[in-house]
PDB file of the backbone (N, CA, C, O) and the ligand in Angstrom, with CONECT records:
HET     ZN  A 101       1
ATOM      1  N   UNK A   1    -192.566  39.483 -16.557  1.00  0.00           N
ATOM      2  CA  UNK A   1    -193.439  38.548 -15.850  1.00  0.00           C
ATOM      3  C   UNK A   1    -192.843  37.139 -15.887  1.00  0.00           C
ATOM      4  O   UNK A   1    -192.561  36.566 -16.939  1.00  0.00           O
ATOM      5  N   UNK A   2    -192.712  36.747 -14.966  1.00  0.00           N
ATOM      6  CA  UNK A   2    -192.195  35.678 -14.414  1.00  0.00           C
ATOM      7  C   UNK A   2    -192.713  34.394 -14.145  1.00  0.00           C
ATOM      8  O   UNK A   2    -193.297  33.922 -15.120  1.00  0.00           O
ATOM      9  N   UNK A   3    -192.694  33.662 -13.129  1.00  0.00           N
ATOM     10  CA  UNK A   3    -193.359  32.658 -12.449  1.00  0.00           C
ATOM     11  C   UNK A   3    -193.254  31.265 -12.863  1.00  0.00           C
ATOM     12  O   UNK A   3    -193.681  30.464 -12.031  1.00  0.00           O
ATOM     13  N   UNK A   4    -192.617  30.597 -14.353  1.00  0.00           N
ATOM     14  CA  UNK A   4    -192.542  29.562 -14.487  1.00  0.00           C
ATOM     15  C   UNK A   4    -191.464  28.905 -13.997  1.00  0.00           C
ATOM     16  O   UNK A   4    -190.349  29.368 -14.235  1.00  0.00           O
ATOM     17  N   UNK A   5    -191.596  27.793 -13.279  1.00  0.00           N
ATOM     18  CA  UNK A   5    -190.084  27.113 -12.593  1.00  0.00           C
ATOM     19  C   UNK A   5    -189.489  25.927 -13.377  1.00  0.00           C
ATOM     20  O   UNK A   5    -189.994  24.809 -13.471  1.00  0.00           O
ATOM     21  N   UNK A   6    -188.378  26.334 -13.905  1.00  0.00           N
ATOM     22  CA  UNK A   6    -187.981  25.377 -14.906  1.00  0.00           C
ATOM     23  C   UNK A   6    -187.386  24.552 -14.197  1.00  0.00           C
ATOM     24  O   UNK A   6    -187.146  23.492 -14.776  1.00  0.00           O
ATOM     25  N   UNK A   7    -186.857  24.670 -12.557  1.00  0.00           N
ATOM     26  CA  UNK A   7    -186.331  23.660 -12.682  1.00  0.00           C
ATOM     27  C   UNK A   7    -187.029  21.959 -12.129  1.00  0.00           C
ATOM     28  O   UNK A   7    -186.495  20.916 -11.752  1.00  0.00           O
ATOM     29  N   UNK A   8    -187.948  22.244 -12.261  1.00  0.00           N
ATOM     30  CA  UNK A   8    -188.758  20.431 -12.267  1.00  0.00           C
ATOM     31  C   UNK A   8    -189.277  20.215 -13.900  1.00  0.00           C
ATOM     32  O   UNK A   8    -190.301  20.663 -14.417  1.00  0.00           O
ATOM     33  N   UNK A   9    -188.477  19.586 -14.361  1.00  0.00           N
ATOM     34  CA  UNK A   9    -188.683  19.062 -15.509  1.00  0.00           C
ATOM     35  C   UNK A   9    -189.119  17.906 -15.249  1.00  0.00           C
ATOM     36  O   UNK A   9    -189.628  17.464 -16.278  1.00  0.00           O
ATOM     37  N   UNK A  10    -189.187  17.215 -14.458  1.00  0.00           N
ATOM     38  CA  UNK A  10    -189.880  15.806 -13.845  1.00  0.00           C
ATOM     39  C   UNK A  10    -191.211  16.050 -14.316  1.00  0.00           C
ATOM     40  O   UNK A  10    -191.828  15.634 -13.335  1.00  0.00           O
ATOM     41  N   UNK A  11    -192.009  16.394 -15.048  1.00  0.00           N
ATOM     42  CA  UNK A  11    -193.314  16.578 -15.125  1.00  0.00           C
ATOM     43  C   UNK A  11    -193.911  15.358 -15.429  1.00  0.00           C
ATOM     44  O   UNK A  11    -193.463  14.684 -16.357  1.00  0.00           O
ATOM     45  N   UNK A  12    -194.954  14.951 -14.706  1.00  0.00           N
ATOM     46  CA  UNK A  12    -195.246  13.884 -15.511  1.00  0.00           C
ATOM     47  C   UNK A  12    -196.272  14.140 -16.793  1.00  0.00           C
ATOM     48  O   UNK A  12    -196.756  15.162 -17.280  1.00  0.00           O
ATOM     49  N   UNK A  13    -196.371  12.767 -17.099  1.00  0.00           N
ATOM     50  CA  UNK A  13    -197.420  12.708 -18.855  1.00  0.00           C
ATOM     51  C   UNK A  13    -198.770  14.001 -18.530  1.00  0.00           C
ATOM     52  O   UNK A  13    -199.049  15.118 -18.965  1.00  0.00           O
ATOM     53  N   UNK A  14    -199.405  12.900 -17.366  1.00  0.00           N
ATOM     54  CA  UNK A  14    -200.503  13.702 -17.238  1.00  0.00           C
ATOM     55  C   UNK A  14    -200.848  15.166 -16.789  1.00  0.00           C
ATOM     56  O   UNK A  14    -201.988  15.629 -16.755  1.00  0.00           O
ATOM     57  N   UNK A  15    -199.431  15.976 -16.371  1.00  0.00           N
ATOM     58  CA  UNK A  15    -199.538  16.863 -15.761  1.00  0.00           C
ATOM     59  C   UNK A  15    -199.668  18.269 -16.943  1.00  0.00           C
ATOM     60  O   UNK A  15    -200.324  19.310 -16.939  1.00  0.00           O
ATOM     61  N   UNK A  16    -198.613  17.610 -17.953  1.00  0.00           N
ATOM     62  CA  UNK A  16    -198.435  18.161 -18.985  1.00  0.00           C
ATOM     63  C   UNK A  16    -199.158  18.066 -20.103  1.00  0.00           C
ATOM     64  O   UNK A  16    -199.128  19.014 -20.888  1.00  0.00           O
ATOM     65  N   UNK A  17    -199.881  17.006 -20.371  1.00  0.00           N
ATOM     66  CA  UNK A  17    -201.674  16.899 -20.854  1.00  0.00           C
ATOM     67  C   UNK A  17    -202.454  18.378 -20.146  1.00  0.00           C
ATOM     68  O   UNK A  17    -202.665  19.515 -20.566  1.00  0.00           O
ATOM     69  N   UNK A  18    -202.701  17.708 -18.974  1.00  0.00           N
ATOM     70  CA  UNK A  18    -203.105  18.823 -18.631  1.00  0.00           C
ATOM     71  C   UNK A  18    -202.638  20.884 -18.579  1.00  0.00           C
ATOM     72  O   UNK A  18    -203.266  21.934 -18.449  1.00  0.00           O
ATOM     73  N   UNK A  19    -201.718  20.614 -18.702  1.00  0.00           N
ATOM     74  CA  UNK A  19    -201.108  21.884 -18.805  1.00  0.00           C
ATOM     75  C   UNK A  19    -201.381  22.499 -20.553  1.00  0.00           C
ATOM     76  O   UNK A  19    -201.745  23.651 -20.787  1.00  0.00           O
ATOM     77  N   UNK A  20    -201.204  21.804 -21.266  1.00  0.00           N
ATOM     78  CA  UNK A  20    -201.224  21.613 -22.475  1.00  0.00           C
ATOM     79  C   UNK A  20    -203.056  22.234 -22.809  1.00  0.00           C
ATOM     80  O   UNK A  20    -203.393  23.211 -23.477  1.00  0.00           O
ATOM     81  N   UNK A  21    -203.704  21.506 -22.260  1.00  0.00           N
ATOM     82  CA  UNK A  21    -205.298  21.638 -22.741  1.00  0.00           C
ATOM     83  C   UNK A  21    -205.687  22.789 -21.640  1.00  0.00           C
ATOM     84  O   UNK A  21    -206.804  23.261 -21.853  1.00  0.00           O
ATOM     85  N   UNK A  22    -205.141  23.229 -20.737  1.00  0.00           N
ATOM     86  CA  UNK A  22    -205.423  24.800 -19.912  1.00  0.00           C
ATOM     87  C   UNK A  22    -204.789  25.515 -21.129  1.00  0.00           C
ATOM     88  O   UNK A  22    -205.407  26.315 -21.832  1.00  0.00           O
ATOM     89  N   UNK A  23    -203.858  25.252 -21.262  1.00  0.00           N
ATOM     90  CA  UNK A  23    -203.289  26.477 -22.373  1.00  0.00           C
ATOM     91  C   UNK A  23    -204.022  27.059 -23.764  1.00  0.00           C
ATOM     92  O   UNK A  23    -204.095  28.181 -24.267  1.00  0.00           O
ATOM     93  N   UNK A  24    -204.650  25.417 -24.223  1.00  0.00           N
ATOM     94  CA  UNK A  24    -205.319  25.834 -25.463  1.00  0.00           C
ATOM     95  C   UNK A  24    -206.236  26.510 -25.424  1.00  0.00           C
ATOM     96  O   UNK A  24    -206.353  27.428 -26.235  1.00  0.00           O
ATOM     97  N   UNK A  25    -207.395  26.206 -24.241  1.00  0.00           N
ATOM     98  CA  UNK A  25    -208.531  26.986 -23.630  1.00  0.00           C
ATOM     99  C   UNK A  25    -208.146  28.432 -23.481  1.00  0.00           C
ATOM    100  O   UNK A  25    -209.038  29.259 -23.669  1.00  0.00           O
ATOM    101  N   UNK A  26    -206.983  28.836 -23.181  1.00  0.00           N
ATOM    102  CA  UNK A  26    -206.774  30.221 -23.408  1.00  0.00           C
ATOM    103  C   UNK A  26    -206.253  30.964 -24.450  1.00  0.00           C
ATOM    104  O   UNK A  26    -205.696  32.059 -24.540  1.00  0.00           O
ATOM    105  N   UNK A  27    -206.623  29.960 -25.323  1.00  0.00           N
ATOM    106  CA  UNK A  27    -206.488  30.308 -26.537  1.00  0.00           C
ATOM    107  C   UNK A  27    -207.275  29.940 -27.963  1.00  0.00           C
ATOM    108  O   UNK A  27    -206.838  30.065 -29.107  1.00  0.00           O
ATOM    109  N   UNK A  28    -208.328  29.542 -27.610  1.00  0.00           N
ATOM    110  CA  UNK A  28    -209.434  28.810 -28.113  1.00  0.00           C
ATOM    111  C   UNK A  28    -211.042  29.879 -28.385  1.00  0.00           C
ATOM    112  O   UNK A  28    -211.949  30.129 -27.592  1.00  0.00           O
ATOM    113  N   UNK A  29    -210.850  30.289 -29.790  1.00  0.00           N
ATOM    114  CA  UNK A  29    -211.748  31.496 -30.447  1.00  0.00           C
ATOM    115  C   UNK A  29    -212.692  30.760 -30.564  1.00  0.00           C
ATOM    116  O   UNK A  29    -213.598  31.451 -31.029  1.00  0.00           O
ATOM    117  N   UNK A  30    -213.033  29.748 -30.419  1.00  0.00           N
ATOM    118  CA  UNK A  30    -214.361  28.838 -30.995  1.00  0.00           C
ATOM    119  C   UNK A  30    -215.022  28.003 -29.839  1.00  0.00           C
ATOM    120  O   UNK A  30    -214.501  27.044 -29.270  1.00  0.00           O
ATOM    121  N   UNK A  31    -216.320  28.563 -29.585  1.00  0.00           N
ATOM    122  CA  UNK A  31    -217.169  27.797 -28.732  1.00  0.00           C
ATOM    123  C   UNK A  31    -216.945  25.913 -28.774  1.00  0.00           C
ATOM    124  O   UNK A  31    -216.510  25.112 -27.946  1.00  0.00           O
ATOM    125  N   UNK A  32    -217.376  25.806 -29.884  1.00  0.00           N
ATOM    126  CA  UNK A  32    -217.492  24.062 -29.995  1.00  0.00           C
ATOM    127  C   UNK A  32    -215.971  23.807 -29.756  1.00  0.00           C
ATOM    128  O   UNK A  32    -215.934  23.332 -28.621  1.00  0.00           O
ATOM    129  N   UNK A  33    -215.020  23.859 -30.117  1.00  0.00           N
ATOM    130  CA  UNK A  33    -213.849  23.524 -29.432  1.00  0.00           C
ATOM    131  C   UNK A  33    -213.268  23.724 -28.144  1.00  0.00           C
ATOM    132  O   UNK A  33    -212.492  23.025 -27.494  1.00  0.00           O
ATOM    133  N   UNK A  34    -213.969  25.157 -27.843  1.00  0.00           N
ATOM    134  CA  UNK A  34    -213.758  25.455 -25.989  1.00  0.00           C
ATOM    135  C   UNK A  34    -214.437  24.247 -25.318  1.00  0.00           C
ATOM    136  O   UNK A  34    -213.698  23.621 -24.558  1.00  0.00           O
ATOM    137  N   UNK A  35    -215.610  23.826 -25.438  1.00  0.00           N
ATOM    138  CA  UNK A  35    -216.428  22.378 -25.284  1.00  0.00           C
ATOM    139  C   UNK A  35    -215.795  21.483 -25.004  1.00  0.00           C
ATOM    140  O   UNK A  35    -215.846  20.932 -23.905  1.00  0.00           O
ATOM    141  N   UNK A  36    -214.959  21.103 -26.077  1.00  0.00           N
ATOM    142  CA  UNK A  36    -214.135  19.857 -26.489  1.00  0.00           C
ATOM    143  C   UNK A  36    -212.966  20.151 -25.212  1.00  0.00           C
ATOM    144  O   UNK A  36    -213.012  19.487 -24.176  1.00  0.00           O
ATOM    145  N   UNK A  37    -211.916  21.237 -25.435  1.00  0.00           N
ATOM    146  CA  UNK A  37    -211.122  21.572 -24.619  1.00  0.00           C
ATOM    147  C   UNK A  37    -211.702  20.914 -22.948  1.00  0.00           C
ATOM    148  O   UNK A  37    -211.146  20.036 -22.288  1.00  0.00           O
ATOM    149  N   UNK A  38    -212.522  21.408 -22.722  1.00  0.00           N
ATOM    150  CA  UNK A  38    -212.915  21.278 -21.216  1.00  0.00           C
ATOM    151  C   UNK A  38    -213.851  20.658 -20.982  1.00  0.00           C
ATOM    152  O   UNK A  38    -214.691  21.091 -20.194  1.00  0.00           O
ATOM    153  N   UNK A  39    -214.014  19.221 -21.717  1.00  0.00           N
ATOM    154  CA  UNK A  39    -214.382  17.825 -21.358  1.00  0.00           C
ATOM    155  C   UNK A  39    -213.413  16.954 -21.484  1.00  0.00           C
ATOM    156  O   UNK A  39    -213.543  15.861 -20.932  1.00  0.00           O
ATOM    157  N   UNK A  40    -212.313  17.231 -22.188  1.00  0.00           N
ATOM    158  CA  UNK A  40    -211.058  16.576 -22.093  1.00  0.00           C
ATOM    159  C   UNK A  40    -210.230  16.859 -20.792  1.00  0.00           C
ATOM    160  O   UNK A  40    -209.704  15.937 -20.168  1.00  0.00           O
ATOM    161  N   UNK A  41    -210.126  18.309 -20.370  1.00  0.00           N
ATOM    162  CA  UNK A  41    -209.667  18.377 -19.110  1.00  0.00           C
ATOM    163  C   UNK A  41    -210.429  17.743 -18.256  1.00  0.00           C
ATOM    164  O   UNK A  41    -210.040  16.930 -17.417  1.00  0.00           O
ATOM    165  N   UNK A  42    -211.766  18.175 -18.490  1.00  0.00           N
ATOM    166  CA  UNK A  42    -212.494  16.959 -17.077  1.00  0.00           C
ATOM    167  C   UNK A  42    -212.198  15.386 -17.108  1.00  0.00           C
ATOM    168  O   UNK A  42    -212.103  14.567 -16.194  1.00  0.00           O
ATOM    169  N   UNK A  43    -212.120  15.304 -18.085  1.00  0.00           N
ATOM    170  CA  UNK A  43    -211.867  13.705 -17.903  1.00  0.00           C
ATOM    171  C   UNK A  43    -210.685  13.579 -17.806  1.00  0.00           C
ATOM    172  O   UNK A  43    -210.520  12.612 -17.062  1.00  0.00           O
ATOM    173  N   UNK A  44    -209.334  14.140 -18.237  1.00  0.00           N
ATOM    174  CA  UNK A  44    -207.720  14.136 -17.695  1.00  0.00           C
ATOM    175  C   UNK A  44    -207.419  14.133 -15.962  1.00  0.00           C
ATOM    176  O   UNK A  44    -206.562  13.431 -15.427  1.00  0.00           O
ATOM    177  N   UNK A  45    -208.634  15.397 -15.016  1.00  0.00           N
ATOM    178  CA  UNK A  45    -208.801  15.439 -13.883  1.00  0.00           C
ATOM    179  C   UNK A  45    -208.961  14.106 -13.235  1.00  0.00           C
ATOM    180  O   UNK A  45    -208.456  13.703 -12.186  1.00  0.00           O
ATOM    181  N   UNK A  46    -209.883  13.411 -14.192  1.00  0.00           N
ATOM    182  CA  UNK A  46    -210.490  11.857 -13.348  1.00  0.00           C
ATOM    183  C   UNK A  46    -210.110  10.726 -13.914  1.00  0.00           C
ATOM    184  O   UNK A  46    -210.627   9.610 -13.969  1.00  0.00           O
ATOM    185  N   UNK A  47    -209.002  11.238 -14.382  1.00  0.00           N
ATOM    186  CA  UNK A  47    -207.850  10.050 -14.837  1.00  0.00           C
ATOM    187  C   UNK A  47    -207.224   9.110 -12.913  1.00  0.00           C
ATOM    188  O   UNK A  47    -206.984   9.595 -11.808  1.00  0.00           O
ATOM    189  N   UNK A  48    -207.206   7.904 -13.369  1.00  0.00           N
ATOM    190  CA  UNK A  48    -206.643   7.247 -12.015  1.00  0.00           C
ATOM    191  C   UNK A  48    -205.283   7.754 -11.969  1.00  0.00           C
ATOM    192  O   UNK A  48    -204.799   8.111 -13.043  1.00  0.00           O
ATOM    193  N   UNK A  49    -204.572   7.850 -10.904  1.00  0.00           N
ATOM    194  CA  UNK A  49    -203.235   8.293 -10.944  1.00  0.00           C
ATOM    195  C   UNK A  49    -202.338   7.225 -11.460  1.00  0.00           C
ATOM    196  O   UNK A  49    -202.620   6.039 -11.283  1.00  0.00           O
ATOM    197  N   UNK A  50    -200.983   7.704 -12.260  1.00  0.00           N
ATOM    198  CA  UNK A  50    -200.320   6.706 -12.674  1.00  0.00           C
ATOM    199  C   UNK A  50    -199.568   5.813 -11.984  1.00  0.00           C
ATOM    200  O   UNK A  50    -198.549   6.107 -11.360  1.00  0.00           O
ATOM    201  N   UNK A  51    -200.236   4.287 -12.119  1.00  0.00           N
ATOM    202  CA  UNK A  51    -199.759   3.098 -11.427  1.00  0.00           C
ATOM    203  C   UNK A  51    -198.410   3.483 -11.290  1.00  0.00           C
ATOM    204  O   UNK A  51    -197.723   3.920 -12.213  1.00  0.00           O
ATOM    205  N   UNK A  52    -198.082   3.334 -10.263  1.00  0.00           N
ATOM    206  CA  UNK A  52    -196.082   3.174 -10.134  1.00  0.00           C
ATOM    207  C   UNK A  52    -195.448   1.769 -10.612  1.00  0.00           C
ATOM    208  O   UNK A  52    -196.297   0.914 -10.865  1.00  0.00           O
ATOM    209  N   UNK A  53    -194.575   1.519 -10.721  1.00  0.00           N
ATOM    210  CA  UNK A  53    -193.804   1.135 -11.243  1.00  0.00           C
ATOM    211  C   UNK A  53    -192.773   0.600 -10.563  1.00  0.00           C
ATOM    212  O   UNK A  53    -192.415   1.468  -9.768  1.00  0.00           O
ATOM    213  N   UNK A  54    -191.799  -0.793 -10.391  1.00  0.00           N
ATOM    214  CA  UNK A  54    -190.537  -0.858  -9.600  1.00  0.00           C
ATOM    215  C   UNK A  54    -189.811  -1.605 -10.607  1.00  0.00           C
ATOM    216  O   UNK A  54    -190.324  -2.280 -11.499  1.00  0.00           O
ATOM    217  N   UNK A  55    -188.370  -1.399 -10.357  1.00  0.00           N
ATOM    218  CA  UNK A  55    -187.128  -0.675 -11.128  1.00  0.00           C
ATOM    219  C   UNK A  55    -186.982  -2.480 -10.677  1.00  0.00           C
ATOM    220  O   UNK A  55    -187.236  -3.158  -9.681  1.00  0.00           O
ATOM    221  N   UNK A  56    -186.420  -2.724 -12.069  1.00  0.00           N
ATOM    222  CA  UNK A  56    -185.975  -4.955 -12.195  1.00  0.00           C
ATOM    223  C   UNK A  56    -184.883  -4.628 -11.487  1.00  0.00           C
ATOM    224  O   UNK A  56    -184.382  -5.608 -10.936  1.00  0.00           O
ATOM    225  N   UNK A  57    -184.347  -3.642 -11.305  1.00  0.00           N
ATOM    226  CA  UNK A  57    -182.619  -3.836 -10.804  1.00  0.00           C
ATOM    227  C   UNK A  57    -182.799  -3.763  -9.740  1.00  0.00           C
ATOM    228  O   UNK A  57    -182.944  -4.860  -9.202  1.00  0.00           O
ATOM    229  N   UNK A  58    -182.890  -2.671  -8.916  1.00  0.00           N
ATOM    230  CA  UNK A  58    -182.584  -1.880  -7.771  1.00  0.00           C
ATOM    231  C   UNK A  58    -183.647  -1.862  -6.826  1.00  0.00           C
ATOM    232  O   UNK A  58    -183.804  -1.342  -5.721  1.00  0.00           O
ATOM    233  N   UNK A  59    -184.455  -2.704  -7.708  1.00  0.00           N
ATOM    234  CA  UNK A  59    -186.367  -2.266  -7.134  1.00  0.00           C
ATOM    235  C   UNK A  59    -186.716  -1.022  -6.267  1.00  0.00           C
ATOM    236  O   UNK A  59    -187.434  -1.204  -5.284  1.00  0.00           O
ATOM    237  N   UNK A  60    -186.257   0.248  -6.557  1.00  0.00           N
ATOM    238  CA  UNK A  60    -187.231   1.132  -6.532  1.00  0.00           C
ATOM    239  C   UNK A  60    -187.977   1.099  -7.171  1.00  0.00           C
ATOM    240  O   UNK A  60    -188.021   0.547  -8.270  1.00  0.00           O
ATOM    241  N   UNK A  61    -189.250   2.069  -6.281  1.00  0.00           N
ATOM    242  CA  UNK A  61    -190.488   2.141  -7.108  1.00  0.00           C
ATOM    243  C   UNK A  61    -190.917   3.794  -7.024  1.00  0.00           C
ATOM    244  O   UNK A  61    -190.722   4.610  -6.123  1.00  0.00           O
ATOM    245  N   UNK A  62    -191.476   3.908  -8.138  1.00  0.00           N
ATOM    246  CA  UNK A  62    -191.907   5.305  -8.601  1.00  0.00           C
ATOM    247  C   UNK A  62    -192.703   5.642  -9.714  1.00  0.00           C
ATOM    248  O   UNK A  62    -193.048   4.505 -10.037  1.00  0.00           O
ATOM    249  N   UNK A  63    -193.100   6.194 -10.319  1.00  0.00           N
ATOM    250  CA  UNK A  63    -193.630   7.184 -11.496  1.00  0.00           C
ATOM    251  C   UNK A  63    -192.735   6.163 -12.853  1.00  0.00           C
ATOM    252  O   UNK A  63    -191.536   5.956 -13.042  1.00  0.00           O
ATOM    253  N   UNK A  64    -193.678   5.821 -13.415  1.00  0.00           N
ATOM    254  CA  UNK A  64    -192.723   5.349 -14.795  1.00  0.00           C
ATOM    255  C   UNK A  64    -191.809   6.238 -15.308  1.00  0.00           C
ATOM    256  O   UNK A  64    -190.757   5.715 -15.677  1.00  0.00           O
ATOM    257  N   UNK A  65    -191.886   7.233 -15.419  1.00  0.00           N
ATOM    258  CA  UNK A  65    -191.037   7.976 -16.075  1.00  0.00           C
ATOM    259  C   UNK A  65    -190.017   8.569 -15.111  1.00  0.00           C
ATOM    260  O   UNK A  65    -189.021   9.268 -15.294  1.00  0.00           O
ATOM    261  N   UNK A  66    -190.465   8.172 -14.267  1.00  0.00           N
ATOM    262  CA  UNK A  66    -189.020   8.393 -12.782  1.00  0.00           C
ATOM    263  C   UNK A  66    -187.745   7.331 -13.002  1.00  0.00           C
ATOM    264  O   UNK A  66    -186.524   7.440 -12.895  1.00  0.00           O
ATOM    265  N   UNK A  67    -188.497   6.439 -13.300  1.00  0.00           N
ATOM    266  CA  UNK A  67    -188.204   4.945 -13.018  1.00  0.00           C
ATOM    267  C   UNK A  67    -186.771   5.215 -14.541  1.00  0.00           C
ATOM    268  O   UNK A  67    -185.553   5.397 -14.516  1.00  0.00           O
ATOM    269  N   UNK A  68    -187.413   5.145 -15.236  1.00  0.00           N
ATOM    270  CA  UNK A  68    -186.736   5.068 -16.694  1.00  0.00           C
ATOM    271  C   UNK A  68    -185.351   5.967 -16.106  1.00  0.00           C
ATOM    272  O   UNK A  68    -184.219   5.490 -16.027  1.00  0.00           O
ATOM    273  N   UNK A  69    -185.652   7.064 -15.805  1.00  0.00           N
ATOM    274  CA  UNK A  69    -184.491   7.767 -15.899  1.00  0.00           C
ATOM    275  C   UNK A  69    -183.431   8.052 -14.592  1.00  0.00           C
ATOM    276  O   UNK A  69    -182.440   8.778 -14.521  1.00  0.00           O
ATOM    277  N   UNK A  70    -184.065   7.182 -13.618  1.00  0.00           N
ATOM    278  CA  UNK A  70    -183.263   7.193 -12.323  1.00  0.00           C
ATOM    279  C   UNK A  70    -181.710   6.626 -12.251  1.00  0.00           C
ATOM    280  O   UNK A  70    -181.246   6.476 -13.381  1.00  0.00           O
ATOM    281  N   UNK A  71    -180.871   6.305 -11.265  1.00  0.00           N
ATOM    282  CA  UNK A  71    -179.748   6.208 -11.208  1.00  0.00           C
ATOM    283  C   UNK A  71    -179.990   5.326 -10.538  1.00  0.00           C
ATOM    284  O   UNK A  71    -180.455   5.795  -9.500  1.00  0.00           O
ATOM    285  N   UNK A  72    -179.944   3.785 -10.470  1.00  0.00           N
ATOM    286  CA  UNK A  72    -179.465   2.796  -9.847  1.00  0.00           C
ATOM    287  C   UNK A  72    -178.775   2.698  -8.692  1.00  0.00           C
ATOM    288  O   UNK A  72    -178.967   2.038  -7.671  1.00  0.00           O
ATOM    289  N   UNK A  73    -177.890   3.510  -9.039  1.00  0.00           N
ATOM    290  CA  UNK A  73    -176.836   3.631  -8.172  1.00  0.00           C
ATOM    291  C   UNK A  73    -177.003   4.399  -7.010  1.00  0.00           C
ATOM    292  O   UNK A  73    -176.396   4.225  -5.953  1.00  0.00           O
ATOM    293  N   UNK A  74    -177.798   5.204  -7.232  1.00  0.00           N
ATOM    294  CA  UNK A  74    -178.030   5.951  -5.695  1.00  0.00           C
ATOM    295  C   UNK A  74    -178.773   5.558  -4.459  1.00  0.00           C
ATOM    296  O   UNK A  74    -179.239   6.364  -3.654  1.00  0.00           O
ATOM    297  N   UNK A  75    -178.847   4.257  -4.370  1.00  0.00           N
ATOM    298  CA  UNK A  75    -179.423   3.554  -3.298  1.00  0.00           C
ATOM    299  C   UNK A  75    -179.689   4.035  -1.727  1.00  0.00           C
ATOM    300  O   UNK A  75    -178.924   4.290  -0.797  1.00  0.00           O
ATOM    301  N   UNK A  76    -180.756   4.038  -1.834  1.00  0.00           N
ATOM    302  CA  UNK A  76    -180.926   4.589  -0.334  1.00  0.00           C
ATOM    303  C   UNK A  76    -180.908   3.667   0.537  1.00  0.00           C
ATOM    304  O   UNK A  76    -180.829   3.838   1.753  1.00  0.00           O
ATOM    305  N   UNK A  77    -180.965   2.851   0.081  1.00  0.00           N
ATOM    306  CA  UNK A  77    -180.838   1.251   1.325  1.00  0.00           C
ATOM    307  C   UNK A  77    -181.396   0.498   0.910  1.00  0.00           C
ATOM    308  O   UNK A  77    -182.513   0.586   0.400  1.00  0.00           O
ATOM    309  N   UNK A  78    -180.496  -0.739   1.086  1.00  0.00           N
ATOM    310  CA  UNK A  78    -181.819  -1.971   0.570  1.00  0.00           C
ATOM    311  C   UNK A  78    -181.490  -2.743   1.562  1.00  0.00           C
ATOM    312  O   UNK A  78    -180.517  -2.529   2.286  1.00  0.00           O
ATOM    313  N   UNK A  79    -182.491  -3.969   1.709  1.00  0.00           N
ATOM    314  CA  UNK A  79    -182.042  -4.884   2.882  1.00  0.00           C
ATOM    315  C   UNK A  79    -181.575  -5.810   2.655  1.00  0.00           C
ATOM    316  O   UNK A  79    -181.208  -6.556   3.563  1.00  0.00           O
TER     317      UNK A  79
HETATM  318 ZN    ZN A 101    -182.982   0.975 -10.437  1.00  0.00          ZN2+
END
């Protein structure tokens, strides 16, 4: 059984929060913590999306964690 795609490691914070607290829920023997589990996902759901971000150098803008690890150098155009 298959199906996970490794190759987007780009995940962001919140995606993987969330991925993280689906997982525990399926794995979670205890009512009062299933609770906990899935009021934390609800409120991860109605998280604002993460402000973007633009790059001091190159000023792209993106995902903080895009940002951090991008290449400068690959400029798509600037004016
Ligand atoms: Zn840059």
């Amino acid at each position: 059984m298959t199906g996970r795609d490794r190759r987007t490691p780009e995940r962001t914070a919140r995606e993987a929060l969330e991925m993280h607290l689906v997982q525990a829920l399926t794995r979670c023997e205890s009512i009062a913590v299933r609770d906990h589990l899935q009021a934390a996902l609800r409120y991860c759901r109605e998280l604002p999306p993460t402000p973007l971000v633009e790059c001091p150098v190159c000023g792209r803008v993106g995902l903080p964690e895009r940002i951090q690890v991008h290449d400068c150098s690959e400029d798509t155009g600037r004016d």
